[in-house]
C-alpha positions as CSV (number, residue, x, y, z in Angstrom):
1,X,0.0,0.0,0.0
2,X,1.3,3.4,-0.9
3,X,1.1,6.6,1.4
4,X,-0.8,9.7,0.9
5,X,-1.1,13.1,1.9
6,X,-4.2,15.0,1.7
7,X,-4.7,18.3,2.3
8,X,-8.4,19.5,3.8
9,X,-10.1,22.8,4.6
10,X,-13.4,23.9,6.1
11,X,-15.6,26.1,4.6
12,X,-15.3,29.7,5.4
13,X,-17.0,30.5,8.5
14,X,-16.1,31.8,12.2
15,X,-13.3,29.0,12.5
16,X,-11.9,28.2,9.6
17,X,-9.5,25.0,9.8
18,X,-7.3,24.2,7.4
19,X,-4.5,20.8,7.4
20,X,-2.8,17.6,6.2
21,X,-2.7,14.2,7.0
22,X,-1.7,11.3,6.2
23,X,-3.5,7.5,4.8
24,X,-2.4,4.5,2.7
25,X,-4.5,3.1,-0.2
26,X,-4.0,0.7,-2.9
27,X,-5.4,3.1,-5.6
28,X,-3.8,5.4,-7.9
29,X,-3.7,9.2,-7.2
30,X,-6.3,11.0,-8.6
31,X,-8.6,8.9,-9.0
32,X,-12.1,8.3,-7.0
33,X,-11.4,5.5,-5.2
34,X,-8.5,6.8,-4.0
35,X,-10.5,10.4,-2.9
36,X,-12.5,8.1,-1.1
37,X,-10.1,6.2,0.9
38,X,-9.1,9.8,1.6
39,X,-12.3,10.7,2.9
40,X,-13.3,7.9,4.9
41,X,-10.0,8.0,6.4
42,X,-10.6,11.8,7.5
43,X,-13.9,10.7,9.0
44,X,-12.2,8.5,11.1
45,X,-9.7,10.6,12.4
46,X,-11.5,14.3,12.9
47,X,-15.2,12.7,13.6
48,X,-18.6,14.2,13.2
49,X,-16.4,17.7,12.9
50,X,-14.8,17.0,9.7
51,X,-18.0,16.3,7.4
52,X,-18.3,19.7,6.0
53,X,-14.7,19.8,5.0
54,X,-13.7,19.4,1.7
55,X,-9.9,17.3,0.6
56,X,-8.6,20.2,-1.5
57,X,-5.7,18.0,-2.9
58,X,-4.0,14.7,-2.3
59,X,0.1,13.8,-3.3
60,X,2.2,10.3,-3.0
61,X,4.4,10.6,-0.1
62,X,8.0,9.3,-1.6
63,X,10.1,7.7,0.4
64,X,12.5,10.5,0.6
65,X,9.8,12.9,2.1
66,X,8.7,10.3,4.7
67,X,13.2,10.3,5.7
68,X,13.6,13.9,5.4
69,X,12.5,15.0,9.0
70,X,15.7,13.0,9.9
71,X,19.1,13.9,8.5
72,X,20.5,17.5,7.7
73,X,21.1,18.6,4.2
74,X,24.8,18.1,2.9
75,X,26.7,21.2,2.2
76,X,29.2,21.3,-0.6
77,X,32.7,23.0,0.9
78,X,34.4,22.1,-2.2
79,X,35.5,24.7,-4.8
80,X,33.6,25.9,-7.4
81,X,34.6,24.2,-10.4
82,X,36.5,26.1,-13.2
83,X,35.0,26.3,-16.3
84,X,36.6,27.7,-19.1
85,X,35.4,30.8,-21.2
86,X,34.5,29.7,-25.1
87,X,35.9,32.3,-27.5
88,X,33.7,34.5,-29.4
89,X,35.9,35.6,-32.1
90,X,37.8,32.9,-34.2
91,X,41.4,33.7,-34.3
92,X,42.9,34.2,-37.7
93,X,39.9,35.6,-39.8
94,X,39.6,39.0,-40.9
């Protein structure tokens, strides 16, 4: 099963909520099986609360998103490679 993140709002009133979370479903993205999965699985987790919201979008979670909370970006100390300039006049003609 592949992960998902979908991202909800509420409709505009005197709280306004807005979020993510996360489900798994064997469907592809984008499709209405897989906006239901989405759905159900918002039910579950925000209750009687959530049915007025509406899933704005929903993304695959790659592996390297789900790892990224983890380590800190690498930083390059090396020197900038030289590159040399291309002539733009050919030597020798008139």
């Amino acid at each position: 099963m592949k992960t998902y993140r979908a991202h909800y709002k509420s409709p505009h009133g005197a709280n306004p909520v807005n979020g993510t979370f996360e489900f798994e479903s064997e469907h592809n993205a984008g499709s209405k099986k897989n906006a239901t999965d989405a759905r159900i699985r918002m039910l579950e987790e925000f209750g009687n609360e959530a049915v007025s919201w509406v899933i704005d979008s929903i993304e695959l979670v790659s592996k390297s998103d789900e790892a990224s909370d983890i380590f800190q970006p690498q930083l390059d100390f090396r020197e900038p490679k030289k590159t040399r300039r291309r002539r733009t006049v050919e030597r020798g003609k008139i």
